[in-house]
ROMI-895278 format. One record per residue: x negated, y, z of N, C-alpha, C in turn; residue in three letters; residue number from 1. Coordinates in pm, 1 decimal, padded with zeros to 6 digits. Atoms other than C-alpha are relative to their C-alpha. Layout:
<pt n_x="X" n_y="Y" n_z="Z" ca_x="X" ca_y="Y" ca_z="Z" c_x="X" c_y="Y" c_z="Z" res="ALA" n="NUM"/>
...
END
This chain:
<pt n_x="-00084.3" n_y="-00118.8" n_z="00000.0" ca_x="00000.0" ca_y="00000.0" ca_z="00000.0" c_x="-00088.0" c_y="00124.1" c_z="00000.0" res="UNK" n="1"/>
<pt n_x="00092.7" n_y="-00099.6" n_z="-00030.1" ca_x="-00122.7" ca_y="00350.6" ca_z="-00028.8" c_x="00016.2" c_y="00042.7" c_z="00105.1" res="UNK" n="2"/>
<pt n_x="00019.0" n_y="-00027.2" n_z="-00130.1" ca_x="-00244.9" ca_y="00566.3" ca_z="00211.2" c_x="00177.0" c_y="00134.2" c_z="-00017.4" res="UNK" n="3"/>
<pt n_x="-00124.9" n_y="-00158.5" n_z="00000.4" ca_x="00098.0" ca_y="00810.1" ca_z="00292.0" c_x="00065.1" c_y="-00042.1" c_z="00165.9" res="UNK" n="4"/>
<pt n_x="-00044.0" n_y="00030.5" n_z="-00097.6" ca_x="00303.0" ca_y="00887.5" ca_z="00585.4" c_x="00157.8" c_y="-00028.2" c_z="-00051.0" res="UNK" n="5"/>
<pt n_x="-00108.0" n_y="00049.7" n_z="00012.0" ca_x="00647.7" ca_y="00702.7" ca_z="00627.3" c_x="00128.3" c_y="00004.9" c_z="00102.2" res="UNK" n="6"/>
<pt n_x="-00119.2" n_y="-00008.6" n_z="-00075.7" ca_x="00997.4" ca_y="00803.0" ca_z="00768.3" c_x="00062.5" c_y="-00191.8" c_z="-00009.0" res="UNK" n="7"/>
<pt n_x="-00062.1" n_y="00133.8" n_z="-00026.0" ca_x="01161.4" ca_y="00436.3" ca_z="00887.9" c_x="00092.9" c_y="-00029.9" c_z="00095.0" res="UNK" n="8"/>
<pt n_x="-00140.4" n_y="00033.4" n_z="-00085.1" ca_x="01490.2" ca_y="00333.8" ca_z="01029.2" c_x="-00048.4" c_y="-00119.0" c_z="00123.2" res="UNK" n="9"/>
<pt n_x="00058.7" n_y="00086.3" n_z="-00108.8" ca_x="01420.1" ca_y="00176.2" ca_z="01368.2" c_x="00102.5" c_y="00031.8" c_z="00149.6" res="UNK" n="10"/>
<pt n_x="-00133.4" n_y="-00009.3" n_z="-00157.0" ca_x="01743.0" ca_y="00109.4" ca_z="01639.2" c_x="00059.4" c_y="00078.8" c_z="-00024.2" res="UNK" n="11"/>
<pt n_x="-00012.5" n_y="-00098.3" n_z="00023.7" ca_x="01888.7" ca_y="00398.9" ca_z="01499.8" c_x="-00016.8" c_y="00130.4" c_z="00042.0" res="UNK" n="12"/>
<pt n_x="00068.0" n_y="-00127.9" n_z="-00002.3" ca_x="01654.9" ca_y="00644.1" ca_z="01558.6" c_x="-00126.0" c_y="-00015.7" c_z="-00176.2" res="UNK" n="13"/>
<pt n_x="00053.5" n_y="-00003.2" n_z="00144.8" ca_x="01381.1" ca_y="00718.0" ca_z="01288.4" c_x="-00175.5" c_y="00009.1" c_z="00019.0" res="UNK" n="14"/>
<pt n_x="00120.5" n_y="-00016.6" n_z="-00051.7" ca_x="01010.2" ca_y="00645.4" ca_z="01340.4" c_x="-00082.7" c_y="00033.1" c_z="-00125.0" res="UNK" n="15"/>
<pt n_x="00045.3" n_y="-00070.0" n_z="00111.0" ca_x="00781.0" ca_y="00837.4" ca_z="01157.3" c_x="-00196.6" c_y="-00082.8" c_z="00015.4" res="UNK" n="16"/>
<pt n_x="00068.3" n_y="00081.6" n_z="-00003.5" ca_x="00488.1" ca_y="00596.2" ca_z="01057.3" c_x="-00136.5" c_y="00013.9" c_z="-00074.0" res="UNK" n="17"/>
<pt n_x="00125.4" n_y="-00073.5" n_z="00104.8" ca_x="00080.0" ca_y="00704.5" ca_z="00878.0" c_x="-00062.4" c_y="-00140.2" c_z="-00007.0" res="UNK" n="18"/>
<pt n_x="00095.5" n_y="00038.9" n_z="00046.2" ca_x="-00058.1" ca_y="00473.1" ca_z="00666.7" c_x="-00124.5" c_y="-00007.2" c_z="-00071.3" res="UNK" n="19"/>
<pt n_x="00103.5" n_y="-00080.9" n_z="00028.2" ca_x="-00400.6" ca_y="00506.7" ca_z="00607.4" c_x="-00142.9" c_y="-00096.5" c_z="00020.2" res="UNK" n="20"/>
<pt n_x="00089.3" n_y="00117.7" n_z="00017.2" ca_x="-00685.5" ca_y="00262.2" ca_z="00449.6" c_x="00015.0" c_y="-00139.2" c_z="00057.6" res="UNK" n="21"/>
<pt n_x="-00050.2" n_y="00153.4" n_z="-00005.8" ca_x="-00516.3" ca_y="-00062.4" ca_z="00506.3" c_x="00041.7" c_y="-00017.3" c_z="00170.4" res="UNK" n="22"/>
<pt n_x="-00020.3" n_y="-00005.0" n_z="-00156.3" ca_x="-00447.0" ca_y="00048.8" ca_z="00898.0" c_x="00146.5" c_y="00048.8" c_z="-00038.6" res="UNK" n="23"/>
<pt n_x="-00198.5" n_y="-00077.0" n_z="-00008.7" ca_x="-00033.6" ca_y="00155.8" ca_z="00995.1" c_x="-00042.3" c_y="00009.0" c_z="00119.1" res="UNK" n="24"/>
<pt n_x="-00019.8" n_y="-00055.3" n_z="-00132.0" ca_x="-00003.8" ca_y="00347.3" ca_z="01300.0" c_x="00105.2" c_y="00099.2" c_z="00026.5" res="UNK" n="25"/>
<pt n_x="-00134.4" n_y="-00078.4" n_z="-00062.9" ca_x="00364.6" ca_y="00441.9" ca_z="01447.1" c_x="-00043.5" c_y="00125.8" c_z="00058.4" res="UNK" n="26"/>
<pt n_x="00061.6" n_y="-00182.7" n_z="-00041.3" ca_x="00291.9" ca_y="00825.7" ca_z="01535.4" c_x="00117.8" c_y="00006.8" c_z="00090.6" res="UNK" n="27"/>
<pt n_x="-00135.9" n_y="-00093.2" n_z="-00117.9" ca_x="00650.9" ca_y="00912.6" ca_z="01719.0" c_x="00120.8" c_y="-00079.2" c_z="-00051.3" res="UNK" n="28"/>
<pt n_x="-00121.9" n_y="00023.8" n_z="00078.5" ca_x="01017.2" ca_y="00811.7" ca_z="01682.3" c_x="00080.4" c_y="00099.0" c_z="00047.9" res="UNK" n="29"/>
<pt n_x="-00096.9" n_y="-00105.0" n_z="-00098.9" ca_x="01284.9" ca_y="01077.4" ca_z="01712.1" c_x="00140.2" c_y="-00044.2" c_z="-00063.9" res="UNK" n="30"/>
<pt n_x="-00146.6" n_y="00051.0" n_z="-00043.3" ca_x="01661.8" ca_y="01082.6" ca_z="01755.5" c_x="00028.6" c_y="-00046.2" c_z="-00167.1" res="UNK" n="31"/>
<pt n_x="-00070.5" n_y="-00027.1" n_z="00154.8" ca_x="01746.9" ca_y="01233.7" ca_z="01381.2" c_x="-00062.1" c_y="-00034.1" c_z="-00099.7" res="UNK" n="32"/>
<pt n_x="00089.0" n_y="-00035.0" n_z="00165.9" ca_x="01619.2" ca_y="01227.6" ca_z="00992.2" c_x="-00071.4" c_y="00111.6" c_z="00028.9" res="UNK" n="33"/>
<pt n_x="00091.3" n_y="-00168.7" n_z="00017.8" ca_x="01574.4" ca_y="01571.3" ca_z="01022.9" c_x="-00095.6" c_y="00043.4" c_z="00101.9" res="UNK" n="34"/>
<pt n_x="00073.9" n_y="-00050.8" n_z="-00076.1" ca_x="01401.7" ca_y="01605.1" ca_z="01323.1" c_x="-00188.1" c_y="-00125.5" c_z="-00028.3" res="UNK" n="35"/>
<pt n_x="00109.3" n_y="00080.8" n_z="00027.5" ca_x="01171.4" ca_y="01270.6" ca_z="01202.8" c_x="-00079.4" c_y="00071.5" c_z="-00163.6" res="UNK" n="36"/>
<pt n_x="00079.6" n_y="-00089.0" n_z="00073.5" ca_x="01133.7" ca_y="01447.9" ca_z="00859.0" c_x="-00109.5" c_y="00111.9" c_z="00086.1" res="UNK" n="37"/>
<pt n_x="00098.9" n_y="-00157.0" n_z="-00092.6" ca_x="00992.4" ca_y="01778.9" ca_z="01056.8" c_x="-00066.6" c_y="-00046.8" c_z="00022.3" res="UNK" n="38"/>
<pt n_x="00120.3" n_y="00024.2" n_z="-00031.0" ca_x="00720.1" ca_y="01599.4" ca_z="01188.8" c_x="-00073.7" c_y="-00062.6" c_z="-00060.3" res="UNK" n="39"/>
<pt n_x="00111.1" n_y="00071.4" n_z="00105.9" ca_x="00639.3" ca_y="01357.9" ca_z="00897.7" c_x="-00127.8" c_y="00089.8" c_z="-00041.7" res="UNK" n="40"/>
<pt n_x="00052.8" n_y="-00149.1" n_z="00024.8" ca_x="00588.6" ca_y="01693.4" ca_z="00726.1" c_x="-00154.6" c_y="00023.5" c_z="00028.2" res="UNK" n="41"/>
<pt n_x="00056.9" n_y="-00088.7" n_z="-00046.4" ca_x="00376.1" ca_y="01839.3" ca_z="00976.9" c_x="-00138.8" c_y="-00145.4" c_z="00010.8" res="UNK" n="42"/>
<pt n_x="00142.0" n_y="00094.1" n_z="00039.0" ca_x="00125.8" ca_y="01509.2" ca_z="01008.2" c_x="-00008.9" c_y="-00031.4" c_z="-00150.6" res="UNK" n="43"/>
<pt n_x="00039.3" n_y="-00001.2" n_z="00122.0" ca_x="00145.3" ca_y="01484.6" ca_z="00622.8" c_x="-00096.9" c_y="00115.4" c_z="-00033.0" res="UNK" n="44"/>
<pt n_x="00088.0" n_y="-00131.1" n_z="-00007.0" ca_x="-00028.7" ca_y="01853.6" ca_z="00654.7" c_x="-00086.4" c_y="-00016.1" c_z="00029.6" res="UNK" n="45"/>
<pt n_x="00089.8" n_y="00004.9" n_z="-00032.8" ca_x="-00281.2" ca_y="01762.4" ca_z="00832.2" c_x="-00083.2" c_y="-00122.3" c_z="-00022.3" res="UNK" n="46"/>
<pt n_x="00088.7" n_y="00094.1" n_z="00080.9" ca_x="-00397.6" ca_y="01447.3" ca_z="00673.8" c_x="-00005.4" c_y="00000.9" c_z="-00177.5" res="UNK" n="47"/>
<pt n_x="-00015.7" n_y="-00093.1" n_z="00151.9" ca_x="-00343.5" ca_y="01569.6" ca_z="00322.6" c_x="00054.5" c_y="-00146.5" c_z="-00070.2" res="UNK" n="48"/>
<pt n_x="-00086.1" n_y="00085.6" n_z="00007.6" ca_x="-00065.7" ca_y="01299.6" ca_z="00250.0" c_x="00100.5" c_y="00011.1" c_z="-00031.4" res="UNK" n="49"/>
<pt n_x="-00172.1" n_y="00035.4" n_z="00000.3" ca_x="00247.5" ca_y="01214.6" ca_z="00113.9" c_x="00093.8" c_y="-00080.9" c_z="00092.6" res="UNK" n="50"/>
<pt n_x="-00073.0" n_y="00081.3" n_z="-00066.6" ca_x="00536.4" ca_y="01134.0" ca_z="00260.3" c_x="00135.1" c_y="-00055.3" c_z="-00073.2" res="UNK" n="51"/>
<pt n_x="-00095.7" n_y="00086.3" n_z="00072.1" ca_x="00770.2" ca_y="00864.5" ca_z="00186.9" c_x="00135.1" c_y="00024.8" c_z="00083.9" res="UNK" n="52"/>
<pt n_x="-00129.7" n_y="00016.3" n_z="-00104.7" ca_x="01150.8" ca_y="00778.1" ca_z="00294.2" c_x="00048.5" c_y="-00164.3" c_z="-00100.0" res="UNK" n="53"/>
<pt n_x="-00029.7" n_y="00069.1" n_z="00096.7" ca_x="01284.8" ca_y="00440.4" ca_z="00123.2" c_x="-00065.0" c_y="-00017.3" c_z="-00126.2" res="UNK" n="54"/>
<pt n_x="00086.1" n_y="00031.6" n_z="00147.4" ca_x="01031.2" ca_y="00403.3" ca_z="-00132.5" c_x="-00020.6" c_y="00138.0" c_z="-00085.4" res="UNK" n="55"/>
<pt n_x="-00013.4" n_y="-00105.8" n_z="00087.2" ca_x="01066.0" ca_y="00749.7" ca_z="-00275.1" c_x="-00094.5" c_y="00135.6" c_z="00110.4" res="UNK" n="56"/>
<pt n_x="00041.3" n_y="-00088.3" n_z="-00059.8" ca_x="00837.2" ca_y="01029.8" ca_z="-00194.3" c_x="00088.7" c_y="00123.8" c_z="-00009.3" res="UNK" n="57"/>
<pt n_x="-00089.9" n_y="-00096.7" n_z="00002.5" ca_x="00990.1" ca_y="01303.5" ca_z="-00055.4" c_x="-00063.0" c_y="00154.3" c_z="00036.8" res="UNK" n="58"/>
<pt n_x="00085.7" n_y="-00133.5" n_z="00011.8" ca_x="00898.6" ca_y="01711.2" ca_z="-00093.8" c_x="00088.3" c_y="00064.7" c_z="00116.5" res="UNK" n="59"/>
<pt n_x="-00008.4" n_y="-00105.7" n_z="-00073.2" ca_x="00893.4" ca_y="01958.7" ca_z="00129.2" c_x="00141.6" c_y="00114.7" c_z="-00008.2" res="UNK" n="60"/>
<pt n_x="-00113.3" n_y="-00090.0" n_z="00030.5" ca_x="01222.9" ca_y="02161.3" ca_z="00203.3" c_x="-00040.9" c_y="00131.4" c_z="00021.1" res="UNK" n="61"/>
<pt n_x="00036.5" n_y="-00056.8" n_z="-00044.3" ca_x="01122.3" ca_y="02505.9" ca_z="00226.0" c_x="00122.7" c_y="00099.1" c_z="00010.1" res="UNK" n="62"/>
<pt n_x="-00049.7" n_y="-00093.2" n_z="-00037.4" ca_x="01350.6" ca_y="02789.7" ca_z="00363.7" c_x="00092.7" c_y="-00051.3" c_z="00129.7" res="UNK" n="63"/>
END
């Protein structure tokens, strides 16, 4: 798999997951989408990464 970070359905909350050179490491899970987006986001920023949701990378909402 490549290296990206990954929103994932988990108990129904949403754990936001960085894969990265053949390692996966669960980062956080929060309640919502939107609040698990927001932080994909913000660790996709700082590892210079995409982020996924269901197989589909997903862009940045801005406003």
């Amino acid at each position: 798999m490549n290296n990206q970070v990954r929103i994932e359905p988990k108990g129904g909350k949403f754990a936001v997951v960085l894969e990265h050179d053949g390692s996966t490491q669960e980062m956080d899970v929060r309640d919502t989408y939107q609040e698990a987006e927001k932080y994909a986001f913000y660790v996709a920023s700082r590892v210079k990464l995409d982020v996924y949701y269901r197989g589909q990378k997903l862009d940045e909402r801005k406003g």
